[in-house]
N, C-alpha and C positions, 0 to 999 in steps of 0.2 A: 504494500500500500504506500501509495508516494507522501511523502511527509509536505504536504504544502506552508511549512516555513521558512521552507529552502527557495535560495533564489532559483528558480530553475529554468539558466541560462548559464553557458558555458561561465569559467571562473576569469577572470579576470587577474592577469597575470603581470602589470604594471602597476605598480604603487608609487604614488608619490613622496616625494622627496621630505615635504611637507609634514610636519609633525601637527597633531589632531589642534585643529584650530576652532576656537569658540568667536562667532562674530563681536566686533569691540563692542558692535551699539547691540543690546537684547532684543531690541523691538525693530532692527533692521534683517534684510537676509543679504545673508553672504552671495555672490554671486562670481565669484573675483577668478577669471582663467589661471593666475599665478598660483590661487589658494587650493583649485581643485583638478588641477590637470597635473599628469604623470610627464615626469621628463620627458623631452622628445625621444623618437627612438632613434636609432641607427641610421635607416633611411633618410630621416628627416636634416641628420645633423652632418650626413656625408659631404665630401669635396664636392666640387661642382666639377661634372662631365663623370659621372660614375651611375647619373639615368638611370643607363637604360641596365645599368647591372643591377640596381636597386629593383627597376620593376619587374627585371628576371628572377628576383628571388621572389618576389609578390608570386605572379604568376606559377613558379613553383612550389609554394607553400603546401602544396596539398601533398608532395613527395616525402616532406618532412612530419606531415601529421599522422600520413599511411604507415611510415618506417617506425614512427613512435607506434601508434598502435600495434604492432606486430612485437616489439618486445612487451610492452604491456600486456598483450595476449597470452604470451610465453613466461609471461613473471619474471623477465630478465634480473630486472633488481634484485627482487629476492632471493637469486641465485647466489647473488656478487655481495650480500649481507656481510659472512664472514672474510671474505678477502677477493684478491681477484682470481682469475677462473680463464683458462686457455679456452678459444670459442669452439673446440672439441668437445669437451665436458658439456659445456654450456649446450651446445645441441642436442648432444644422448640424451643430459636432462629434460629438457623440454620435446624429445621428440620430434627434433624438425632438419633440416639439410645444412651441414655444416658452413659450409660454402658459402650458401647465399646468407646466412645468419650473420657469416663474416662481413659481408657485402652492405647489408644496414647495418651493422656494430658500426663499421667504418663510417660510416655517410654519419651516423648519430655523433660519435666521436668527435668527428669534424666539425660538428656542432655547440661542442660543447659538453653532447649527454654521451655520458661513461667518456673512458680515458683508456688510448690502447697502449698501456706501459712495456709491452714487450710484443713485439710482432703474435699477431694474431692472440692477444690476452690480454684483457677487460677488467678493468675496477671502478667503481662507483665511482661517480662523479657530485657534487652538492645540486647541480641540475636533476641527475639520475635518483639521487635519492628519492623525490616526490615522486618516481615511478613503481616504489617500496609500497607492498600493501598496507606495512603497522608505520610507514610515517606518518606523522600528525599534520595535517592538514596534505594528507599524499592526494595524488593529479592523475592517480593511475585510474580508477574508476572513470574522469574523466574524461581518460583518453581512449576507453574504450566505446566511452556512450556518444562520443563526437566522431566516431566512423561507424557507429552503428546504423545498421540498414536506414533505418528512418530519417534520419539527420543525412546523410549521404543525400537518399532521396531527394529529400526536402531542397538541399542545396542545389545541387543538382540541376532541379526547375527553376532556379532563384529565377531568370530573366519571365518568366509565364510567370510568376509570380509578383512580379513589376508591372506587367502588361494587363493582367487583371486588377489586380487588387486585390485577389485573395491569395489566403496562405497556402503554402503548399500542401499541409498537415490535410486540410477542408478538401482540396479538390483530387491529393495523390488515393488520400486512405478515407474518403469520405465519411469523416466523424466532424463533430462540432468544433471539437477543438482539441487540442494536446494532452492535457490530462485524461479523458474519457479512453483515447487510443494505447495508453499507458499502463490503463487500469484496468480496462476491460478488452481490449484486444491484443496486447503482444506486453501481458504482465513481467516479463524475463524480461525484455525491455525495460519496463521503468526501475525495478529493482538496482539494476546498472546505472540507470539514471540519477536515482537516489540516492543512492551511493556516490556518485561522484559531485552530487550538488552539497551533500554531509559534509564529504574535505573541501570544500571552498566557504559553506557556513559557516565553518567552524573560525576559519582567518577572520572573518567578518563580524560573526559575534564578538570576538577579542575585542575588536576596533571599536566596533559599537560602547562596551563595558570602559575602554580604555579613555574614552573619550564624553562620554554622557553621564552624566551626575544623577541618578535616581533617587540620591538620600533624602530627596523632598518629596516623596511620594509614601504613601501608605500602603495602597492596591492595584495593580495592574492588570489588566488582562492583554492577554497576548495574542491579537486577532488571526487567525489561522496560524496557531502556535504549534499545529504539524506534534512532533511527537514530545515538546516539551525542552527542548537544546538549549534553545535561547532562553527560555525562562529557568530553566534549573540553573543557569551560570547567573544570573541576577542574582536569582534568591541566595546563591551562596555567599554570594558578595556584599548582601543587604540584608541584614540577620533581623531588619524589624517590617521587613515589606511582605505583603502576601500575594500572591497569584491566581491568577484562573488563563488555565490553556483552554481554548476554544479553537475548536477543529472541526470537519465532519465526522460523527462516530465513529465510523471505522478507521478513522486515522486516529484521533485524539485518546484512541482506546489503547493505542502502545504509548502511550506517556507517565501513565502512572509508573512502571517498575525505571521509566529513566530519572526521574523526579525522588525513589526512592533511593536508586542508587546514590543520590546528589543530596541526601539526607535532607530534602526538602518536602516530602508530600504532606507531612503536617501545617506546611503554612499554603499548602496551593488544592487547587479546587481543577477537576477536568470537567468538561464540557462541552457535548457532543452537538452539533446542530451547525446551520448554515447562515454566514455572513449575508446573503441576498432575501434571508428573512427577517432572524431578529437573535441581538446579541447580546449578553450578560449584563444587565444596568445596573446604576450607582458606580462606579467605580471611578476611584483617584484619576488615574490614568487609562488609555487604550493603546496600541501599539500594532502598527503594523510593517513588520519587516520584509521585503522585499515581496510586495504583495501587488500594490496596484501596478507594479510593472506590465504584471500577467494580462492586464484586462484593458477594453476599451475606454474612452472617457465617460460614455454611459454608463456602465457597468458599474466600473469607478464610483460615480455617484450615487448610484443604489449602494453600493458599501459604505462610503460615507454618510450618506444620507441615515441610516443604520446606526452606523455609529453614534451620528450627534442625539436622537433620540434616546440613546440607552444611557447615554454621557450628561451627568449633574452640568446646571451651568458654570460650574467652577472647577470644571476638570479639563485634562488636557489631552491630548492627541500627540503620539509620537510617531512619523513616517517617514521609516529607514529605506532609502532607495539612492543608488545611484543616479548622480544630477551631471546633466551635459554641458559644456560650458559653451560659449557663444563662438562663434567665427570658425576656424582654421585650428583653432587649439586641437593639439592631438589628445585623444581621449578614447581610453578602452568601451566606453558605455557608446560610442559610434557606433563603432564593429557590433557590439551587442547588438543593438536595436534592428540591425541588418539579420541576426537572427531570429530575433523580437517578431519581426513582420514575416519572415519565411515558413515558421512552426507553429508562433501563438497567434490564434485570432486573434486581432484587433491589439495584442498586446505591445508595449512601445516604451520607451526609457524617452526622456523626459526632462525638459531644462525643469533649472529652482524656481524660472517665473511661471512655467507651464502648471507644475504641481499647485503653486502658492494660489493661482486662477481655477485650479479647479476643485483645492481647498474653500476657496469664497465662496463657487455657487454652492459648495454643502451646507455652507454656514460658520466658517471658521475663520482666524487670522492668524497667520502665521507671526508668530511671535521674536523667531529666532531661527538659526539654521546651526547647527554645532557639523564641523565637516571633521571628519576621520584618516589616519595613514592608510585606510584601504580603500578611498575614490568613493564611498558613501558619505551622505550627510544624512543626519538627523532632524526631519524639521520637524519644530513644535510650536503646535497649534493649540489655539483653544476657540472658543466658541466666540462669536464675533458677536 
């Protein structure tokens, strides 16, 4: 069952330079390309007259994403755990043809991922490690659900999917939208999915904790809080706050034993049911992390809209999302959003003026914008 409080869009793998920045004025929003865009990359900051080599590596990116998934497939990492490993070994173990295995190790190597210390013999690399099952915030699950049939697909069409307007997801596999086809038509799929959305959550909750000041709150609920992540690392950090995860049943229903493990279930409440009806009222605060990305601006509204009727006039609203900066600025949430429109219906990433505007029509004012080392910001709203 997919945990919907996972951003669930590939991870975002540039962070900014930037250390988590709270706006000077409180009642202003941050909006600053300096304050929320990721260094330039490589492309961007080369000599001049090296073009068309830049766009040749564009254009080949997909060589690099294929050869990644294939040691992902094969648990290369986890081979190379204790030491490095002649790419002999490394074949027999995984089962696969020595030769060509040598032939991506290389091309990966050249890259950066694993390190060939001795003709034909591999050692981890600080790259390679996130392709490790038990690393913490690991990219391997990723890398497997960003060449998975569906996502291939989907890309794939990208240009028919320009030229209509619909997503790939609605017209390849004729479901409504992304979740639905995850869940109930190719469930091995989203499992992979969810899994790979878990290790980019996880960097991202940090950021959020590292950077948002909760101590003035008493009650939260965690609007599509999926299995509980993000609110078990509040609650352990905030010994006098209590929670309620709100989820649909069958998701919010694996939350309890993670909340126990977090020795938190005595101060949090689960809660089964759906945002597009009606959601836990009185509470301190509401929170929704990488949630309206998923949805249309309509849609959006109906969850807002939701929200402020359950929401005391003196409570607030916190909405964790990825914010795009203006102009030319290079920014990982671009790329996103190009996935955004290809997978999720209607789903779309979002400048801080965009969100703040469709905060208004629910009935809110954005109060502040708190921006994070991991290219989210927090805006907090309250009722206008």
């Amino acid at each position: 069952m997919l945990d919907s409080s996972i951003d669930y869009a590939p991870v975002q793998t540039a962070v900014t330079a930037e250390s988590a920045t709270l706006t000077e004025n409180p009642n202003a929003v941050t909006n600053s390309p300096a304050a929320s865009a990721p260094a330039a990359s490589a492309a961007t900051e080369a000599p001049p007259g090296n073009e068309a080599i830049n766009l040749l590596q564009m254009i080949t990116g997909m060589w690099v994403t294929q050869s990644i998934y294939v040691v992902a497939s094969l648990q290369i990492a986890d081979r190379l755990v204790e030491g490095d490993k002649g790419v002999d070994e490394l074949a027999q173990q995984a089962g696969c043809n020595e030769d060509y295995l040598y032939r991506v190790m290389r091309a990966l190597a050249g890259n950066g991922i694993f390190a060939e210390v001795l003709p034909r013999r591999f050692a981890l690399t600080p790259t390679a490690d996130y392709l490790r099952s038990d690393m913490p915030g690991s990219l391997r699950s990723l890398a497997l659900t960003i060449s998975d049939e569906w996502q291939w697909d989907c890309f794939g069409d990208l240009l028919e999917t320009v030229k209509t307007g619909r997503s790939a997801m609605q017209r390849q596999y004729r479901v409504q939208d992304t979740f639905e086809y995850l869940t109930e038509v190719a469930p091995a799929s989203g499992e992979i999915f969810d899994d790979a959305m878990t290790g980019w959550a996880s960097s991202i909750h940090m950021a959020i904790l590292d950077s948002y000041d909760f101590s003035a709150l008493s009650s939260l609920v965690d609007v599509a809080g999926g299995h509980g992540v993000l609110m078990t690392e509040i609650l352990k950090r905030y010994s006098t706050l209590t929670g309620v995860v709100f989820d649909l049943p069958g998701v919010v229903a694996g939350a309890d034993d993670l909340l126990a493990a977090g020795n938190v279930l005595d101060r949090c409440e689960t809660v089964g049911g759906s945002f597009f009806e009606e959601i836990p009222a009185g509470k301190d605060a509401y929170m929704l992390s990488h949630i309206l990305h998923d949805w249309s601006d309509q849609d959006c509204l109906k969850i807002l809209n939701n929200i402020r009727q359950a929401m005391p006039d003196a409570g607030r609203l916190l909405v964790v999302e990825m914010l795009i900066p203006p102009g030319d600025t290079p920014h990982f949430g671009k790329l996103l959003d190009v996935t955004m429109l290809s997978i999720f219906s209607g789903g779309r990433e979002r400048t801080e003026a965009e969100y703040t505007q469709l905060l208004a029509q629910a009935g809110f004012k954005v109060q502040r914008t708190v921006l994070t080392p991991g290219l989210v910001g927090v805006l907090e709203a309250v009722p206008a």
